[in-house]
C-alpha positions, 0 to 999 in steps of 0.5 A: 035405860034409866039406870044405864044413863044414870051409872054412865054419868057417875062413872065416865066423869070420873074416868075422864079426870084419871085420863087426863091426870094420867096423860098430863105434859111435862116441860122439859127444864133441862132443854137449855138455849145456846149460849147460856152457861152450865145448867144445875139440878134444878134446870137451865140457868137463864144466864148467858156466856160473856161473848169472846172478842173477834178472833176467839177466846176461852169463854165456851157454851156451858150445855152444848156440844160440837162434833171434833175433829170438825167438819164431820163426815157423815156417811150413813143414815144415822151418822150424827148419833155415832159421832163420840168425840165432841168439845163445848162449843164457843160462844163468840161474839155473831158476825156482823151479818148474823141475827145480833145477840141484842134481840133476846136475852134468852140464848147467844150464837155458838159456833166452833172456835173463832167460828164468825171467821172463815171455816172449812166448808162441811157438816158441823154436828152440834148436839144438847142433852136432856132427861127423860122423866121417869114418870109424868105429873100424872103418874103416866109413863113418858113415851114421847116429846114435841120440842117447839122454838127457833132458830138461826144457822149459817148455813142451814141447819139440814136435819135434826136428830134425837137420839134415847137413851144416849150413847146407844144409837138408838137414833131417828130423824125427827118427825113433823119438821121440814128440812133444811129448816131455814132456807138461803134466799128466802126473804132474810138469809138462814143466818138473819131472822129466826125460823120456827122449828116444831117436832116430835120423836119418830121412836119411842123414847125411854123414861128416866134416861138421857136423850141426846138432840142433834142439830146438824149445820152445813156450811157451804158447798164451797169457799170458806165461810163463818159458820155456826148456830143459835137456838131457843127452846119454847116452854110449850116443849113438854113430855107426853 
């Protein structure tokens, strides 16, 4: 019995640290903010797109994507992922009535063009990618991702998809989030307060491959309305 308790204090110690080493998360510097311009090789830029004027403008979201033509028709179950024509969407400056851009310094409203206007009732599909490590800090390979931040939307934003790798299809839900995640008529509109989002892959996802996000907008269910989308990912979104 002595021996056993002896050897169990010198082995699982050990074993503990390999445990942890091997299973040690990694932020995800390639998640970038709306708003913010073209990410490089060393992740997100931190720097925002100067706004276009009322009316639109040129000035587009430099690591966002927008389902074109717009809105979209969405009509199976993992029908965002098999959307394959987009365009950058534009970083114009918020309708009034939306959270203003001078609460943080971190992301901007982006939206379809002159999106603060009146648009089309519809599903606005608005999609972001980033990589999938090969190997995590501790030498373990990735099998999955929890994306925590906040966002705002006008309408709500009713579901929110990851697809690994991308362009495959090889796409789901995501899970431990509910839907819509910001709700009109709760307290401030979809559209005027952050709502905190937190969620994690439903299937696994490929080491050392891109991976698509996709937020999926609605605007109203009838009469033209301004539309678009802002969103800031939290550091404590990591690989595990």
């Amino acid at each position: 019995m002595f021996y056993l308790r002896t050897h169990s204090k010198t082995i699982l110690p050990a074993f503990a640290i390999l445990c942890f080493a091997t299973a040690a998360p990694a932020q995800i510097v390639s998640l970038c903010n709306t708003g913010q311009t073209l990410a490089t090789l060393a992740g997100c830029t931190g720097d925002l797109v100067t706004p276009n004027p009322p009316g639109g403008g040129p000035n587009r979201d430099g690591n966002w994507q927008l389902a074109y033509p717009y809105p979209s028709t969405l009509t199976t179950t993992h029908a965002p992922c098999l959307l394959r024509a987009f365009v950058r969407p534009w970083v114009d400056t918020p309708n009034a009535s939306w959270l203003p851009d001078s609460v943080s310094t971190a992301s901007e409203w982006t939206t379809p063009f002159d999106g603060e206007n009146n648009l089309p009732v519809g599903t606005y599909v608005y999609r972001t990618t980033f990589q999938v490590p090969s190997v995590l800090p501790g030498g373990g390979v990735p099998t999955g991702v929890t994306i925590n931040g906040q966002l705002a939307s006008d309408n709500a934003t009713f579901a929110i998809y990851l697809e690994s790798p991308a362009n495959t299809a090889e796409c789901s839900l995501v899970t431990g989030q509910s839907f819509p995640v910001n709700l009109a008529g709760h307290g401030a509109g979809d559209f005027e307060r952050w709502w905190d989002f937190s969620f994690t892959n439903s299937l696994p996802i490929t080491p050392g491959a891109a991976a698509f996000l996709y937020f999926v907008v609605q605007n109203p269910l009838s009469g033209a309305s301004p539309t678009g989308l802002r969103v800031e990912f939290f550091p404590t979104s990591t690989f595990f």
